[in-house]
C-alpha positions as CSV (number, residue, x, y, z in Angstrom):
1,X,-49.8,-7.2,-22.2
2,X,-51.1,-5.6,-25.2
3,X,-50.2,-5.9,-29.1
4,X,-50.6,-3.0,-31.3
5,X,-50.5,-3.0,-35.1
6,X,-47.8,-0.2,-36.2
7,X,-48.6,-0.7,-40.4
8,X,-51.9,-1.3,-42.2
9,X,-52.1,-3.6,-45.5
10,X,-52.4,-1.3,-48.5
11,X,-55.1,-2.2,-51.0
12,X,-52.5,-2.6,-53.6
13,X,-51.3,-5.9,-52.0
14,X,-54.7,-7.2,-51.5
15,X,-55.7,-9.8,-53.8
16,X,-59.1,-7.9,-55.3
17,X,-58.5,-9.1,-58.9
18,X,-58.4,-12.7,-57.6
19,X,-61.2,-12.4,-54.8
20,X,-63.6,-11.2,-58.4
21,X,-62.4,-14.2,-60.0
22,X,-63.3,-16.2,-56.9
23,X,-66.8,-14.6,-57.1
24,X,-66.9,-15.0,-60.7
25,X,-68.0,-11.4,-61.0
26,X,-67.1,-9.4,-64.6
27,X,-65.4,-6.0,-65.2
28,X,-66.2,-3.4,-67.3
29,X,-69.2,-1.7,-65.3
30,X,-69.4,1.6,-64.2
31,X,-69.3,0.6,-60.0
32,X,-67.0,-1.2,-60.9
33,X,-64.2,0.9,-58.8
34,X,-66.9,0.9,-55.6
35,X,-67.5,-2.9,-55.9
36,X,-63.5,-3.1,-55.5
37,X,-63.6,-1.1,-52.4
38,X,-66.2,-3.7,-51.1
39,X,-64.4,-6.5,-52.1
40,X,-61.3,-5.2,-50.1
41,X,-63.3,-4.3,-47.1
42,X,-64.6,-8.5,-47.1
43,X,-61.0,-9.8,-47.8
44,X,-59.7,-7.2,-45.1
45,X,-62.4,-8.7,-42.5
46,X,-61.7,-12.3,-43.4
47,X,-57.6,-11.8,-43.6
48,X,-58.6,-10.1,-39.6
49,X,-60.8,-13.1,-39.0
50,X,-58.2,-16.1,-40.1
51,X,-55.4,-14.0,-38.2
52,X,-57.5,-14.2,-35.2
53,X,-58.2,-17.3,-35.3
54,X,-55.2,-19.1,-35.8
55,X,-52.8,-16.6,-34.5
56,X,-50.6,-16.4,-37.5
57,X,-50.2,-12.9,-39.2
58,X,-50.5,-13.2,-43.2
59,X,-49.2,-10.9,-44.8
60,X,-46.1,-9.1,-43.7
61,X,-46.9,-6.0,-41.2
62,X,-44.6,-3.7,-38.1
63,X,-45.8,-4.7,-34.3
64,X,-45.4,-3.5,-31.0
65,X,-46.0,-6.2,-28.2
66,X,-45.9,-4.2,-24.7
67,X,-45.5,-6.5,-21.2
68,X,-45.0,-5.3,-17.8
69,X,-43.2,-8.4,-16.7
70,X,-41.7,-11.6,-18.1
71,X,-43.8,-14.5,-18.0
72,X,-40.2,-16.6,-18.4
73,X,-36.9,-14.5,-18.0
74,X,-35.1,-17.0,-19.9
75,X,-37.4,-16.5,-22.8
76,X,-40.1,-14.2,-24.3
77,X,-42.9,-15.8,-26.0
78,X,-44.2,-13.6,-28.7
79,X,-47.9,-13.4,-29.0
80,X,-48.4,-13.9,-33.1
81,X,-46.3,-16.0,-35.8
82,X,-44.4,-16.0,-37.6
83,X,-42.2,-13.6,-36.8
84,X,-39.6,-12.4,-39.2
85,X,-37.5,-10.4,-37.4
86,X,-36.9,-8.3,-34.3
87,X,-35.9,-5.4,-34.9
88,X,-36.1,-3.5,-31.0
89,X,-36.4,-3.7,-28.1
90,X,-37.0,-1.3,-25.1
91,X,-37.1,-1.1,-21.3
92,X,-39.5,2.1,-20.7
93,X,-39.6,2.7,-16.9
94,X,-42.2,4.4,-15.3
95,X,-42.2,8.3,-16.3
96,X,-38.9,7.2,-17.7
97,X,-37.6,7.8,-21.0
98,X,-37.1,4.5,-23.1
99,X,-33.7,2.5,-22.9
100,X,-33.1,0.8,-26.2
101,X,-31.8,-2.4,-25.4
102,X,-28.5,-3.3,-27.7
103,X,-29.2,-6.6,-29.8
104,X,-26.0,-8.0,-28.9
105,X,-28.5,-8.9,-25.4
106,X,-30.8,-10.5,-26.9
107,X,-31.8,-13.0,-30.2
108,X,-34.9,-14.2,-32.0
109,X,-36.2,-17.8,-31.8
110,X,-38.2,-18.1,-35.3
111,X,-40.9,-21.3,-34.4
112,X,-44.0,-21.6,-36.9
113,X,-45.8,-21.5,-33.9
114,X,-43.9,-20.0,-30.7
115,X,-41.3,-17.7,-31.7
116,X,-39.7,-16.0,-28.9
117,X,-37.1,-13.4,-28.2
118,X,-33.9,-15.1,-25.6
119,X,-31.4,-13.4,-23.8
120,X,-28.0,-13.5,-25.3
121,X,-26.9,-14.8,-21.4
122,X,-29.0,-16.2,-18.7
123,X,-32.4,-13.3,-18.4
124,X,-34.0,-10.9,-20.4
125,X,-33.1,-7.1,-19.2
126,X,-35.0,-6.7,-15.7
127,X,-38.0,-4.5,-16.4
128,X,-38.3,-2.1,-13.6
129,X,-41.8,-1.8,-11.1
130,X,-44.0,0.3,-12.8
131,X,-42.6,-0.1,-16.1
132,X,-42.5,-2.3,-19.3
133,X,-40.8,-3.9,-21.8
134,X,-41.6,-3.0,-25.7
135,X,-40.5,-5.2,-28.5
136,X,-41.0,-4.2,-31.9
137,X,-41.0,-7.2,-34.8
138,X,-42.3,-8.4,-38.3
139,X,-45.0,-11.0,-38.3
140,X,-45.8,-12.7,-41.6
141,X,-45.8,-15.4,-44.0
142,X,-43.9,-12.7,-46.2
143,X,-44.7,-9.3,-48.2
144,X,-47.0,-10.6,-50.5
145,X,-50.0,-12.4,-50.8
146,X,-48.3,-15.5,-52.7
147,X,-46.1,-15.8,-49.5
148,X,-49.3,-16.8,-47.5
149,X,-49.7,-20.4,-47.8
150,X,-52.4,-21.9,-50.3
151,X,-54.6,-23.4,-47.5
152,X,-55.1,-20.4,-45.9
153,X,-55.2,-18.0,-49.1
154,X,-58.4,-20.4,-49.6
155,X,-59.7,-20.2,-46.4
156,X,-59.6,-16.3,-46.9
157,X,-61.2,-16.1,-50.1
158,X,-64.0,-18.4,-49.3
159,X,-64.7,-16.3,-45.8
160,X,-64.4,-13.5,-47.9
161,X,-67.2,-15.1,-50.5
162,X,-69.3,-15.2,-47.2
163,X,-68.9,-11.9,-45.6
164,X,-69.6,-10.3,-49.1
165,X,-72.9,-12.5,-49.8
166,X,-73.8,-11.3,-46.6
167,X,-73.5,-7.6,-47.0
168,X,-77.2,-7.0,-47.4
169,X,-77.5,-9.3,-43.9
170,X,-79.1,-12.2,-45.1
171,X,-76.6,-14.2,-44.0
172,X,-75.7,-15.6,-40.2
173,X,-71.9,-15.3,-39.8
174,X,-71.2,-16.7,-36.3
175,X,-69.4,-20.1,-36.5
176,X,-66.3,-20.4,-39.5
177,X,-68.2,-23.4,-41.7
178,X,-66.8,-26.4,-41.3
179,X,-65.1,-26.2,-45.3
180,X,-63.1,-22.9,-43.5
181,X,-62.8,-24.5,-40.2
182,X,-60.6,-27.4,-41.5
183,X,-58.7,-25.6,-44.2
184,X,-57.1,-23.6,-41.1
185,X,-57.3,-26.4,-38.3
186,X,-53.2,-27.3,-38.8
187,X,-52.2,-23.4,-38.5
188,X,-54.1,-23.0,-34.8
189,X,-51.7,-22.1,-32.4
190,X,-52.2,-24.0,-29.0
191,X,-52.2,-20.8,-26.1
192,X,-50.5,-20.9,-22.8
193,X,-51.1,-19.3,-20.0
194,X,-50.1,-15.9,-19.9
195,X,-47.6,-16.3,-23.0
196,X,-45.6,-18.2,-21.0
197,X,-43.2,-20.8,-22.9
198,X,-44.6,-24.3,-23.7
């Protein structure tokens, strides 16, 4: 199984100008572009680190989740939520050229915290030996950062606050604090085995 990220989040939809506010740090200097580039770099390594965490994808991006077999033929647990939409999927056998599966096969499940692909009938499209199934959706809250909800925009900006005060390394940034830790305890996803349906 492996997810890959197909888009990045441009630095125009970060929130920068809020993360300064945050950090109460002025305008007006002459660095003032380079300190924006390292205050996108923290909020990019803190958005990565909530994700991870909790297993919900902020703000809007294009995956790719790739299995070799179906954990539950009757329905596809996807590994990140919340997913907006699926918009393919594919049967790739081995040395094969990939089938697109029509749409009229299968549906999307939406679930804050299991959203799954089912078959339109009984199983999901047999994937053959050798080969695997790709499934290309949206995860996200929404496009933009005021789609993410406010407990975890704060949770963000105060890892953020942390990663940045820790740039020179003075700082140990093992354990979330507890402040962090709480802010995203409701949004933690419960894994199964194997992406298996609960």
């Amino acid at each position: 199984m492996m997810l890959s990220e197909r888009t990045t989040l441009p630095d125009a939809i970060l929130p920068v100008a809020e993360f300064r506010d945050h950090l109460r740090l002025g305008t007006g200097f002459a660095d003032d572009a380079a300190q924006d580039g390292r205050l996108a770099g923290c909020l990019r390594a803190a958005i990565a680190a909530i994700e991870g965490r909790t297993g919900k994808v902020l703000i809007a991006r294009d995956f790719t989740w790739t299995v070799a077999r179906w954990r539950d033929p009757g329905a596809q647990l996807l590994p990140v939520a919340p997913v907006l939409e699926v918009s393919e999927m594919r049967i790739v056998p081995r040395g094969g050229a990939p089938v697109v599966i029509d749409s009229t096969h299968y549906r999307h499940e939406p679930d804050l915290h299991g959203p799954c692909v089912i078959p339109a009938g009984i199983v999901l499209p047999s994937i053959p030996a050798g080969g695997q199934a790709e499934i290309d959706f949206i995860a996200g809250f929404g496009p933009a950062w005021i789609n993410v909800s406010a407990d975890l925009r704060q949770a963000v900006l105060m890892l953020a606050a942390q990663y940045y005060e820790a740039r020179e390394g003075q700082s140990d940034l093992g354990e979330l604090p507890l402040g962090i830790s709480a802010l995203i305890s409701r949004w933690r996803t419960l894994r199964t085995l194997g992406g298996g349906i609960r």
